[in-house]
N, CA, C and O atoms as a Tripos MOL2 file, in Angstrom:
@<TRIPOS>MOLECULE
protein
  264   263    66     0     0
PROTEIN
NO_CHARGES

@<TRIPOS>ATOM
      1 N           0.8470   -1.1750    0.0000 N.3       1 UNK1
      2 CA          0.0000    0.0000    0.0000 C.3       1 UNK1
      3 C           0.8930    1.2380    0.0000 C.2       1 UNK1
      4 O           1.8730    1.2160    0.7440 O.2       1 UNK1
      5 N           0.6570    2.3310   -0.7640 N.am      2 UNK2
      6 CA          1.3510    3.2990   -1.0100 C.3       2 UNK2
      7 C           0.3560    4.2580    0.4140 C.2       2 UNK2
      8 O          -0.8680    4.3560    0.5040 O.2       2 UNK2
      9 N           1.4020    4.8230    1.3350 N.am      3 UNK3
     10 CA          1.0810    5.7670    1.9140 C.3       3 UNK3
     11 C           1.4360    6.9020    2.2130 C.2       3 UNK3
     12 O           0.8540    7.5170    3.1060 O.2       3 UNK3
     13 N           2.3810    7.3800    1.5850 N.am      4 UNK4
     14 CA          3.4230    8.6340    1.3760 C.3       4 UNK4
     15 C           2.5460    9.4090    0.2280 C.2       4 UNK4
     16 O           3.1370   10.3650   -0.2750 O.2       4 UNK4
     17 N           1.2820    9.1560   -0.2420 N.am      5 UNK5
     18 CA          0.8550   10.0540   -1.4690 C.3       5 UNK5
     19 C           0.7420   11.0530   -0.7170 C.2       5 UNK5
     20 O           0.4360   11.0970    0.4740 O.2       5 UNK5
     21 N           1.0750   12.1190   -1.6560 N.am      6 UNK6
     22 CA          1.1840   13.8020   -1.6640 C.3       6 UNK6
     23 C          -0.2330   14.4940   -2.1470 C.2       6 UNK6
     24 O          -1.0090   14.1850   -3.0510 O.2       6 UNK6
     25 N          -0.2480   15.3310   -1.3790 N.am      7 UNK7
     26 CA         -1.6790   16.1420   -2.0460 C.3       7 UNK7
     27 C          -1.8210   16.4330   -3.7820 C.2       7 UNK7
     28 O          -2.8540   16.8220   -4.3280 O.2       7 UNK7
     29 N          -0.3020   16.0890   -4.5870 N.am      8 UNK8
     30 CA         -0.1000   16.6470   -5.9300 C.3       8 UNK8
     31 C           0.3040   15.0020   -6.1760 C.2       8 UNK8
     32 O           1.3570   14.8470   -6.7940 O.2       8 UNK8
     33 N          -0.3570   13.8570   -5.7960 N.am      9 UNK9
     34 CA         -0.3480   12.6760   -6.5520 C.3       9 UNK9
     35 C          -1.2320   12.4750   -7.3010 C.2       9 UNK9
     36 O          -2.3990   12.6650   -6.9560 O.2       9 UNK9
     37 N          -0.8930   12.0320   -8.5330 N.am     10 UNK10
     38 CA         -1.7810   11.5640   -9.8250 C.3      10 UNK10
     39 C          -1.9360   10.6430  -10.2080 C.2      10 UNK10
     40 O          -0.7450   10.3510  -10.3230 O.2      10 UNK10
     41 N          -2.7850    9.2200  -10.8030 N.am     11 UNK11
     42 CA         -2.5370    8.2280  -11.2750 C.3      11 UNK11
     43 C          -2.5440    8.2030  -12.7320 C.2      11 UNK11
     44 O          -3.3530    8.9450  -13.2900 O.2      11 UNK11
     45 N          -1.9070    7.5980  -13.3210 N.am     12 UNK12
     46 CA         -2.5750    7.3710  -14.5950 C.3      12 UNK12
     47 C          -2.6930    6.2220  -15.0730 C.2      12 UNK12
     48 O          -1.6980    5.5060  -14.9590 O.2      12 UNK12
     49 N          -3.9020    5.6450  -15.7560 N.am     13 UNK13
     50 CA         -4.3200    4.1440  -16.4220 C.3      13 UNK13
     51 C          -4.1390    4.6150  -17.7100 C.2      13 UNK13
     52 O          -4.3350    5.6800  -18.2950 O.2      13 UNK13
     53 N          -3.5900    3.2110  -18.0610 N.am     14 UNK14
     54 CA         -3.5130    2.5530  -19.6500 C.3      14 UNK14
     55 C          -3.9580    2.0250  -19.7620 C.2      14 UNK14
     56 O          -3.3380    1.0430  -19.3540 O.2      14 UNK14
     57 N          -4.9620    1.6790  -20.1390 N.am     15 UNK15
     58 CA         -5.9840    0.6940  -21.1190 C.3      15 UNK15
     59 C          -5.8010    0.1240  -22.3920 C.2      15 UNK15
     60 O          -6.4430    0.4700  -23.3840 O.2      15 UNK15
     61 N          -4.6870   -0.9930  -22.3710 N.am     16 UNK16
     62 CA         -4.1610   -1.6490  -23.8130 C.3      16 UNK16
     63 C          -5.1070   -2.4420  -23.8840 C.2      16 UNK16
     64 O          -6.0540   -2.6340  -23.1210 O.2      16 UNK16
     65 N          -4.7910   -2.9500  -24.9310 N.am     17 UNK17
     66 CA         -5.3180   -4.1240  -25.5640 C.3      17 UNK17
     67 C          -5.2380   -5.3900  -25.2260 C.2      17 UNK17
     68 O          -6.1290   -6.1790  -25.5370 O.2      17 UNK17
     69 N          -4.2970   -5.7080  -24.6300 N.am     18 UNK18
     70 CA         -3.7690   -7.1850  -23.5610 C.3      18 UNK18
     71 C          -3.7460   -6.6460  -22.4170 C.2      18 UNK18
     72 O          -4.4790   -7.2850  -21.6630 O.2      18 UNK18
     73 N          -3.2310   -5.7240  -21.8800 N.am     19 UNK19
     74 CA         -2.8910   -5.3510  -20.5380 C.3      19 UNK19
     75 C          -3.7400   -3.5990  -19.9900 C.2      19 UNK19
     76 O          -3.8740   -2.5220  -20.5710 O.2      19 UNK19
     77 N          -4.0670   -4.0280  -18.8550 N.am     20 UNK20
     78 CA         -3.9960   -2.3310  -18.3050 C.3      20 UNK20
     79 C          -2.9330   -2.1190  -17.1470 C.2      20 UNK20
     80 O          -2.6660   -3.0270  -16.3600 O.2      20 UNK20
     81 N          -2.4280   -1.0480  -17.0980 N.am     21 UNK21
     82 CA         -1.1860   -0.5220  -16.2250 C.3      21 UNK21
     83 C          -1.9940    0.6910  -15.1900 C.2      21 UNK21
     84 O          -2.9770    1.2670  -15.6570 O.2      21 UNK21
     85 N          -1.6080    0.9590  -14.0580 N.am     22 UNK22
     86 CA         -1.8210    2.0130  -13.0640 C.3      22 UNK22
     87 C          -0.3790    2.5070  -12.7630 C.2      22 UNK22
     88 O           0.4240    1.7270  -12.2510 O.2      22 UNK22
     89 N          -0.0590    3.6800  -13.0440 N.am     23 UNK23
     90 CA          1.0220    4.4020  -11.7730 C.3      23 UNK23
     91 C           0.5150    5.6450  -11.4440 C.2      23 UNK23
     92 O          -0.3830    6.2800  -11.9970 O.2      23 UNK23
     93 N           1.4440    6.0260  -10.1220 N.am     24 UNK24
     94 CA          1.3540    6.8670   -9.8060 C.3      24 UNK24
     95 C           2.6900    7.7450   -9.9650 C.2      24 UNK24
     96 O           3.8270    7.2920   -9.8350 O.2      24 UNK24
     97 N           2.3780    9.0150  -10.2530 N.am     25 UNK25
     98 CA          2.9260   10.0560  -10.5580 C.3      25 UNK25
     99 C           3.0830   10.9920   -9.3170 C.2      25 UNK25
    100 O           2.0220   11.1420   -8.7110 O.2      25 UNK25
    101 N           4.1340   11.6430   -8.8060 N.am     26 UNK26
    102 CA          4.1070   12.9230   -8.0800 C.3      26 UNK26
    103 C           3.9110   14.0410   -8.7360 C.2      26 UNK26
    104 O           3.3400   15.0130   -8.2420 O.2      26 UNK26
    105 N           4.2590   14.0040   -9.6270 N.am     27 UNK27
    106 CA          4.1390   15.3810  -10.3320 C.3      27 UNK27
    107 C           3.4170   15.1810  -11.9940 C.2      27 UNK27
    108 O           3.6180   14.0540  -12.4470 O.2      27 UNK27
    109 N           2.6050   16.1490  -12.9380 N.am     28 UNK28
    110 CA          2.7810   15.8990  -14.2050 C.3      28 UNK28
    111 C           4.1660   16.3690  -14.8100 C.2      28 UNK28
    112 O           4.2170   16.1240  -16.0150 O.2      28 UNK28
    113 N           4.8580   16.7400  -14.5040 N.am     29 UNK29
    114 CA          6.1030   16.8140  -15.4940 C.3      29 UNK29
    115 C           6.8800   15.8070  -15.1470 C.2      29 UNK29
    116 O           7.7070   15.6640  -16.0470 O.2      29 UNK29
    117 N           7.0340   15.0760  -14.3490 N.am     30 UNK30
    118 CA          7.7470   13.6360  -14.0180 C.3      30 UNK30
    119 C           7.5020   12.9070  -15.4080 C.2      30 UNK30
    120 O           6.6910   13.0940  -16.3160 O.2      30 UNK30
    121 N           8.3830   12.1340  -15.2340 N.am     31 UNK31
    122 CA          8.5220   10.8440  -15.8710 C.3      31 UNK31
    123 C           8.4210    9.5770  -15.0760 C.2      31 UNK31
    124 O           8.0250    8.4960  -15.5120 O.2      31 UNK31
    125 N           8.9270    9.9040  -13.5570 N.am     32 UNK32
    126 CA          9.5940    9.0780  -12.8020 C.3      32 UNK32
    127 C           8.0160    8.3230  -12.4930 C.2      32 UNK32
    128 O           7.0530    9.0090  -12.8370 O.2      32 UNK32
    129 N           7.8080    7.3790  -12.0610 N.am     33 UNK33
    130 CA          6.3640    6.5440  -11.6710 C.3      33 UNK33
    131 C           6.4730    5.5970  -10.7500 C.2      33 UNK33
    132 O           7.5350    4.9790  -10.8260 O.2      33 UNK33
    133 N           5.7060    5.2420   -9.8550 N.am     34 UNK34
    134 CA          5.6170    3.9240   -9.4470 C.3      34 UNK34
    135 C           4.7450    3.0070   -9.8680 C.2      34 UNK34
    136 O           3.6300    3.5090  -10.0130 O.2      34 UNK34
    137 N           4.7890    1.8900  -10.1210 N.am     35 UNK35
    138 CA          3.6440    0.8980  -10.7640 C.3      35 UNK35
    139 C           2.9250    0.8090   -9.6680 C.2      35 UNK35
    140 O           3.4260    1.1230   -8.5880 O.2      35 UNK35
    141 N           1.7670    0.4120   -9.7560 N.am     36 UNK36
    142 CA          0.6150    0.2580   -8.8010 C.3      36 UNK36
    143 C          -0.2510   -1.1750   -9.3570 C.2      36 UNK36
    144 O          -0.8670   -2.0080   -8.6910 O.2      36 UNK36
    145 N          -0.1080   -1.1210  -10.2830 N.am     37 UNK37
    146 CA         -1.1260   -2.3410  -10.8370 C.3      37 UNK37
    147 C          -1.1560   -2.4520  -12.3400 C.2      37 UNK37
    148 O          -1.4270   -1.5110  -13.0870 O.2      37 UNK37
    149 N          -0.8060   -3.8770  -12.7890 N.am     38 UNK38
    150 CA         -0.8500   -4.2150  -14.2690 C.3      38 UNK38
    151 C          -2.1160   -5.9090  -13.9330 C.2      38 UNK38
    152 O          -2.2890   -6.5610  -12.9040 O.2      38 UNK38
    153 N          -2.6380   -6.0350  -15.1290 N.am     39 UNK39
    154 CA         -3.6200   -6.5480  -15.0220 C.3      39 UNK39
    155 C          -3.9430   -6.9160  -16.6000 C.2      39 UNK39
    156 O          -3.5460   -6.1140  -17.4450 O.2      39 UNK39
    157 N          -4.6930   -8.1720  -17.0510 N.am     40 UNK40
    158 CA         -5.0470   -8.1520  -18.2000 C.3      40 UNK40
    159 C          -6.3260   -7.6120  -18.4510 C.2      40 UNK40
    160 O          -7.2140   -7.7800  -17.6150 O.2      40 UNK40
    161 N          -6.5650   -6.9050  -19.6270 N.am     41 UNK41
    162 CA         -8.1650   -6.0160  -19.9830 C.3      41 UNK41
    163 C          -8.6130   -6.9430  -20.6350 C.2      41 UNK41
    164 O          -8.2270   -7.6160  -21.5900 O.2      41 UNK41
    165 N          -9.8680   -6.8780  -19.7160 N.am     42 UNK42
    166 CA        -11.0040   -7.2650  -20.2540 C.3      42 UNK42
    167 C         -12.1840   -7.0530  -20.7900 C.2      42 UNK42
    168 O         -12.6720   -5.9890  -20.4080 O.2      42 UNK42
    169 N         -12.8120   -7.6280  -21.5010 N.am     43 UNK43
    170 CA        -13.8810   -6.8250  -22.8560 C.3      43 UNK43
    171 C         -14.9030   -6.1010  -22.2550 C.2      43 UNK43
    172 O         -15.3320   -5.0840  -22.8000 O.2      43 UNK43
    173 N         -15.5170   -6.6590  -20.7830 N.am     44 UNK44
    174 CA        -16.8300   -6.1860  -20.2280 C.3      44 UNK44
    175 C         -16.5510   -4.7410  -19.8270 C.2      44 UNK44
    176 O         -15.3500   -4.7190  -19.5610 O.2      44 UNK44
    177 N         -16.9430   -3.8110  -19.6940 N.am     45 UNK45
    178 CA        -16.3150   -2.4670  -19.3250 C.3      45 UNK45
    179 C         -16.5490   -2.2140  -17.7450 C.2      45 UNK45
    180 O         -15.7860   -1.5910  -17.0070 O.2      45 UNK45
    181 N         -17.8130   -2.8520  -17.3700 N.am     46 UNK46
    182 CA        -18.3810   -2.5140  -15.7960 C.3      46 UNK46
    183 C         -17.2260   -3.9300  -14.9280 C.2      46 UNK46
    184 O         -17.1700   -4.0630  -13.7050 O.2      46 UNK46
    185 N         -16.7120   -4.5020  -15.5850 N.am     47 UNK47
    186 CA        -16.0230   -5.3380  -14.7060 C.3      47 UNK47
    187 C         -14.0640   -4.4890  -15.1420 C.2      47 UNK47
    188 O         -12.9960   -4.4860  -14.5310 O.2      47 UNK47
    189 N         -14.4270   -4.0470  -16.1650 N.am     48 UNK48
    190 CA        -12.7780   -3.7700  -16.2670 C.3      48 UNK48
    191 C         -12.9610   -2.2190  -15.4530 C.2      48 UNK48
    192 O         -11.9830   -2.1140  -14.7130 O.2      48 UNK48
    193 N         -13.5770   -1.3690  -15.3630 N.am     49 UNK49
    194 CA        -13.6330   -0.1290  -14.3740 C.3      49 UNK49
    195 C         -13.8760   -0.6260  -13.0170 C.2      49 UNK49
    196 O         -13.4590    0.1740  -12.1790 O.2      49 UNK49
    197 N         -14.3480   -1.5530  -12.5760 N.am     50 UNK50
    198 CA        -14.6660   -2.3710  -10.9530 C.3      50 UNK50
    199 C         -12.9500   -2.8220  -10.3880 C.2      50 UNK50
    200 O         -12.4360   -2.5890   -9.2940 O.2      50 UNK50
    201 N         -12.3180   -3.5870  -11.6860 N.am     51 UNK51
    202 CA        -10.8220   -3.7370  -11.6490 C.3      51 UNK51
    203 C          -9.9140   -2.5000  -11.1690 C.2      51 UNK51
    204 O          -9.1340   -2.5890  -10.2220 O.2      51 UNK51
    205 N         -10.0430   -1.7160  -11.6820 N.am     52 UNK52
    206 CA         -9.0370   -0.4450  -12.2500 C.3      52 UNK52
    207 C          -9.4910    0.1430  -10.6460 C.2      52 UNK52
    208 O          -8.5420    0.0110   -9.8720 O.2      52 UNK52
    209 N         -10.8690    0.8290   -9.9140 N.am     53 UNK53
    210 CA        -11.0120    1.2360   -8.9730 C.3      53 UNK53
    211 C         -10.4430    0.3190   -7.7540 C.2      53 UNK53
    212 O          -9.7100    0.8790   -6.9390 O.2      53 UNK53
    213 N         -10.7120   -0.9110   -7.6060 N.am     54 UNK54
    214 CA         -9.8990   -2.1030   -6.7760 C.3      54 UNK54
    215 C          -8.6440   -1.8920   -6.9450 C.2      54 UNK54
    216 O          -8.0230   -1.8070   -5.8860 O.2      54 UNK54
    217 N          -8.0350   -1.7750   -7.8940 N.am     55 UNK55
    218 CA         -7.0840   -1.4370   -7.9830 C.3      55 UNK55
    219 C          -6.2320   -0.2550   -7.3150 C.2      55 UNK55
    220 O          -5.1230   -0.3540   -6.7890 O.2      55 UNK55
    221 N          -6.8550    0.6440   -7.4340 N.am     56 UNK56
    222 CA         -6.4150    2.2340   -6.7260 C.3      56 UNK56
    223 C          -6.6400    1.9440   -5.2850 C.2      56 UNK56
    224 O          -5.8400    2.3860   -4.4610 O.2      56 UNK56
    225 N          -7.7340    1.1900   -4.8890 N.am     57 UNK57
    226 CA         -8.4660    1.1620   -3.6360 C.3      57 UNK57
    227 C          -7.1840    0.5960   -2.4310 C.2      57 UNK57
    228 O          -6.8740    1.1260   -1.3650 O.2      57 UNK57
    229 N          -6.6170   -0.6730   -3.0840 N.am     58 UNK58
    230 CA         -5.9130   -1.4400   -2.6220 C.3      58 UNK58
    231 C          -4.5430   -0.7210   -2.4450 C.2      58 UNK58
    232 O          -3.8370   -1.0950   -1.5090 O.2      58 UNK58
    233 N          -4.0680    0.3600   -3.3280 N.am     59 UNK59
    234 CA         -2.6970    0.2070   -3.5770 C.3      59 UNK59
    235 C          -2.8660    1.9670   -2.8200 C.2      59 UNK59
    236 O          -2.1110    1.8580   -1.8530 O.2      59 UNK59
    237 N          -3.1530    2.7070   -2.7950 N.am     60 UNK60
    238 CA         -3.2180    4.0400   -2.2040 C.3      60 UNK60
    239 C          -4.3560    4.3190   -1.5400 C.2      60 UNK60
    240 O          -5.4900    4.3190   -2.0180 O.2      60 UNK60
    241 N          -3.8610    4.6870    0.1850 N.am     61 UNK61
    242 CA         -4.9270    5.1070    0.8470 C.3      61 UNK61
    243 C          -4.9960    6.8860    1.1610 C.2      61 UNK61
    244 O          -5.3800    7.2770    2.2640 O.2      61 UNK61
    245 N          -4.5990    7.8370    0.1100 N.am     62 UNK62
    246 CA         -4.6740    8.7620    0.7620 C.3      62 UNK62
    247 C          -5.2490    9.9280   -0.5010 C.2      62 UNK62
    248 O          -4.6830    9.7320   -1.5760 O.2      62 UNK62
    249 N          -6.1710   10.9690   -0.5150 N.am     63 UNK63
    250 CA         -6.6160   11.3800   -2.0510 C.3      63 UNK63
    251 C          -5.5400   11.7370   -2.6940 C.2      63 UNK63
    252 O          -4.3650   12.0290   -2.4720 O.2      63 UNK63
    253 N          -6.5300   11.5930   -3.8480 N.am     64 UNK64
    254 CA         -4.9920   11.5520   -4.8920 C.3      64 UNK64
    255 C          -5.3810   13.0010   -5.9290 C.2      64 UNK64
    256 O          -6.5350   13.4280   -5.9440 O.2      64 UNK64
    257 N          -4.6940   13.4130   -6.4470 N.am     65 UNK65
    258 CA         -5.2670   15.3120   -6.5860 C.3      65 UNK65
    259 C          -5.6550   14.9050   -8.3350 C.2      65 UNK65
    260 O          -6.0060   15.8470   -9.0450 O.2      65 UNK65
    261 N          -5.5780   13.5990   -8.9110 N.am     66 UNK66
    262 CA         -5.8540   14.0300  -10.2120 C.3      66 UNK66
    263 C          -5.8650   12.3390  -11.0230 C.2      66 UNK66
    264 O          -6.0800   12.2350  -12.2300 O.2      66 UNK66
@<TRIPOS>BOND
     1     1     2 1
     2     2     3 1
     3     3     4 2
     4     3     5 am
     5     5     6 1
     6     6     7 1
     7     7     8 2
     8     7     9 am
     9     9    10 1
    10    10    11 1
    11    11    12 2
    12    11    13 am
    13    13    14 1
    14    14    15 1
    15    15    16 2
    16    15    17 am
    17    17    18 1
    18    18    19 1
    19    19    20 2
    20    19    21 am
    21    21    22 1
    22    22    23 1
    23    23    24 2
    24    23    25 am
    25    25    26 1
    26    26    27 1
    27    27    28 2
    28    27    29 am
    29    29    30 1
    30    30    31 1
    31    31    32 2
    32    31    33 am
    33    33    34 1
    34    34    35 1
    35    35    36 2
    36    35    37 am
    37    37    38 1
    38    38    39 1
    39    39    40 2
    40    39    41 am
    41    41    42 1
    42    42    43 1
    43    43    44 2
    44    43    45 am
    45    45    46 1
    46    46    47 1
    47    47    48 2
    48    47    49 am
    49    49    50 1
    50    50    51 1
    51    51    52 2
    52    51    53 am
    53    53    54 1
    54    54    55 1
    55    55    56 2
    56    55    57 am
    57    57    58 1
    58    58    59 1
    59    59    60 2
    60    59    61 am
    61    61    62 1
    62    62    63 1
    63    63    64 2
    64    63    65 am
    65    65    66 1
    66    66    67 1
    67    67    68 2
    68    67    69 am
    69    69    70 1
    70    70    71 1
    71    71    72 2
    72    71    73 am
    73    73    74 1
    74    74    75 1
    75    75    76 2
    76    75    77 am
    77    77    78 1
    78    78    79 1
    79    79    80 2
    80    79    81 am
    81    81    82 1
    82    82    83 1
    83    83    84 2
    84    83    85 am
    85    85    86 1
    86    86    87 1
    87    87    88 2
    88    87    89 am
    89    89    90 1
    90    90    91 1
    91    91    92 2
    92    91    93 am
    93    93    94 1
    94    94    95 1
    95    95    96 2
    96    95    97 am
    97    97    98 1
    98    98    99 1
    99    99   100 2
   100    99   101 am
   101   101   102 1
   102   102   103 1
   103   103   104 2
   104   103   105 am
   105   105   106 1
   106   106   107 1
   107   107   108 2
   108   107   109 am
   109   109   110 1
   110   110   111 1
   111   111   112 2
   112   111   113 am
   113   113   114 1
   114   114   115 1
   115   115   116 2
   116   115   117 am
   117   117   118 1
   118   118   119 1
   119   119   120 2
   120   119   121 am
   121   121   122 1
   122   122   123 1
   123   123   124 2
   124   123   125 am
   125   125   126 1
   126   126   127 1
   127   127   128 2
   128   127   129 am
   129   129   130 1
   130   130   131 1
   131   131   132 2
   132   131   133 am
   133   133   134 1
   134   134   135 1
   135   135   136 2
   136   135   137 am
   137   137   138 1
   138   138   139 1
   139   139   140 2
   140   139   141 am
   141   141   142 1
   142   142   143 1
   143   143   144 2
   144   143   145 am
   145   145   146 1
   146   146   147 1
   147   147   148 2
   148   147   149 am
   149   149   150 1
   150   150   151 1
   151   151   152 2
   152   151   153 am
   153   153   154 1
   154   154   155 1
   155   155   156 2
   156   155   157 am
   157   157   158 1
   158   158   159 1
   159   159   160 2
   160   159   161 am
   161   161   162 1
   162   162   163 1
   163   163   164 2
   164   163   165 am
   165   165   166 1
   166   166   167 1
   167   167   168 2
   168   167   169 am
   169   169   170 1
   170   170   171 1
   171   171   172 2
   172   171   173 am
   173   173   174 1
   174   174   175 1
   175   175   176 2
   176   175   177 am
   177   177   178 1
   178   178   179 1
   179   179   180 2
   180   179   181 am
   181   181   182 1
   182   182   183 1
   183   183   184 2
   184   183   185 am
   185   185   186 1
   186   186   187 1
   187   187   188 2
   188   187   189 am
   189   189   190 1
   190   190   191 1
   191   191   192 2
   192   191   193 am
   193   193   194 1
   194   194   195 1
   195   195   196 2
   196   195   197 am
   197   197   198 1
   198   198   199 1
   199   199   200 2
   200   199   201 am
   201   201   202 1
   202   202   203 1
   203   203   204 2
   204   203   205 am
   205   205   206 1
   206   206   207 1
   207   207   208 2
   208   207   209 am
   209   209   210 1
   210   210   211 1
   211   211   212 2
   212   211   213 am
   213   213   214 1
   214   214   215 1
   215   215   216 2
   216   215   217 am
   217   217   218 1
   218   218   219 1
   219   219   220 2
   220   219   221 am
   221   221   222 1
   222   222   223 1
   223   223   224 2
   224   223   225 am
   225   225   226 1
   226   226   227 1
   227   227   228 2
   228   227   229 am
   229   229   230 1
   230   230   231 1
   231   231   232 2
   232   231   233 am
   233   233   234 1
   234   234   235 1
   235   235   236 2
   236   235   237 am
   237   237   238 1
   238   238   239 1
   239   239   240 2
   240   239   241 am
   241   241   242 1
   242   242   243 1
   243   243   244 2
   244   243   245 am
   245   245   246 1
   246   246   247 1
   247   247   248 2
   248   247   249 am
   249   249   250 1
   250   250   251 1
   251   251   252 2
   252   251   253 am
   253   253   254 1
   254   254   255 1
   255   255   256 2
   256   255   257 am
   257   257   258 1
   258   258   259 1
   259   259   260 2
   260   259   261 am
   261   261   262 1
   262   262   263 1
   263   263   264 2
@<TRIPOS>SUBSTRUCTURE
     1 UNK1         2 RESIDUE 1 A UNK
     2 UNK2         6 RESIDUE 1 A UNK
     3 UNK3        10 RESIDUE 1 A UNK
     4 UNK4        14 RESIDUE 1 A UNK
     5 UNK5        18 RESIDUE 1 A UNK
     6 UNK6        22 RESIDUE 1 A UNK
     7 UNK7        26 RESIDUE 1 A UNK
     8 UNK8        30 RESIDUE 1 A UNK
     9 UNK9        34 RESIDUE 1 A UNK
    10 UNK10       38 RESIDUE 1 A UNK
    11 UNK11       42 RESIDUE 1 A UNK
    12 UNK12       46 RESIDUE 1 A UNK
    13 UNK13       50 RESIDUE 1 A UNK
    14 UNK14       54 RESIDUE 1 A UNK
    15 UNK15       58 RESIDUE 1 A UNK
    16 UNK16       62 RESIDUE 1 A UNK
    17 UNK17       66 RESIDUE 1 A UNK
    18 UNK18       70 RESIDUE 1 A UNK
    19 UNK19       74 RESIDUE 1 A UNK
    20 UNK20       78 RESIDUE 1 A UNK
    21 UNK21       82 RESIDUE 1 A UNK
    22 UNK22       86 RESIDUE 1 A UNK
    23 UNK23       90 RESIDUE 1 A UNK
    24 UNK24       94 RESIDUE 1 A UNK
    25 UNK25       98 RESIDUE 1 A UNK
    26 UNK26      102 RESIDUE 1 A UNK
    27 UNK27      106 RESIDUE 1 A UNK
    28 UNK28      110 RESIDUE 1 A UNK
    29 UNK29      114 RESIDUE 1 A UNK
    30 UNK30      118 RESIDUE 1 A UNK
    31 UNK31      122 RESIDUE 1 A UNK
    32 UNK32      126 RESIDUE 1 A UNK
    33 UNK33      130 RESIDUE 1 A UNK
    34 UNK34      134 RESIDUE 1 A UNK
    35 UNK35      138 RESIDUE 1 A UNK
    36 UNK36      142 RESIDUE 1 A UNK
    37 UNK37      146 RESIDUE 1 A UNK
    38 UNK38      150 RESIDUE 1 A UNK
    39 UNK39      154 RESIDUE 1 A UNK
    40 UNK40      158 RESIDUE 1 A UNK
    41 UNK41      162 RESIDUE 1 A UNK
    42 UNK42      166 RESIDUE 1 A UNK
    43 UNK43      170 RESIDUE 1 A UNK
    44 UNK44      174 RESIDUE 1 A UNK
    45 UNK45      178 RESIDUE 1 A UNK
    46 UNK46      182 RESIDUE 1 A UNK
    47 UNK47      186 RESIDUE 1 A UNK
    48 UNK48      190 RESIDUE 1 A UNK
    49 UNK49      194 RESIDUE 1 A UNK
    50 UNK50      198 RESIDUE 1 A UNK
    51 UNK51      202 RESIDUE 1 A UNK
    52 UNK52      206 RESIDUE 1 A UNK
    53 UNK53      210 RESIDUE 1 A UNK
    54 UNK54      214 RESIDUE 1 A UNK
    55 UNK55      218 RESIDUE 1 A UNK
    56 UNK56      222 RESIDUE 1 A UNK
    57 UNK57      226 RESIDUE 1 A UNK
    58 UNK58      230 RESIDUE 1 A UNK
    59 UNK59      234 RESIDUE 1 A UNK
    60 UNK60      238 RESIDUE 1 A UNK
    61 UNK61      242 RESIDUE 1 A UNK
    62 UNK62      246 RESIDUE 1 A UNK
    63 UNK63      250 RESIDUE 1 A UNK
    64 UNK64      254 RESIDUE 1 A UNK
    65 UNK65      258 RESIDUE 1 A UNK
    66 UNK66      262 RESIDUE 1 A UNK
């Protein structure tokens, strides 16, 4: 569980075609990331957004600004 998030933490999802990815970002001009969650995508959309939120839920407990 990530608990050091900063009031200026961001996540961002990828939604590929085989895979979806989560990191988190401190900043938008970073590059730098931590992974949070990779996962294979799946076709249903209400089960692949149920994923992606479980996902955040599990891995950061603190708001995240974006």
């Amino acid at each position: 569980m990530i608990t050091q998030a900063s009031s200026n933490t961001y996540i961002a999802v990828d939604i590929g075609g085989t895979n979806t990815r989560l990191g988190l970002f401190e900043s938008l001009d970073s590059t730098d990331f931590v992974v949070l969650a990779k996962f294979p995508t799946v076709q249903n959309y209400e089960e692949q957004i149920r994923q992606i939120v479980a996902a955040i839920q599990t891995a950061v407990e603190k708001t995240l600004r974006g």
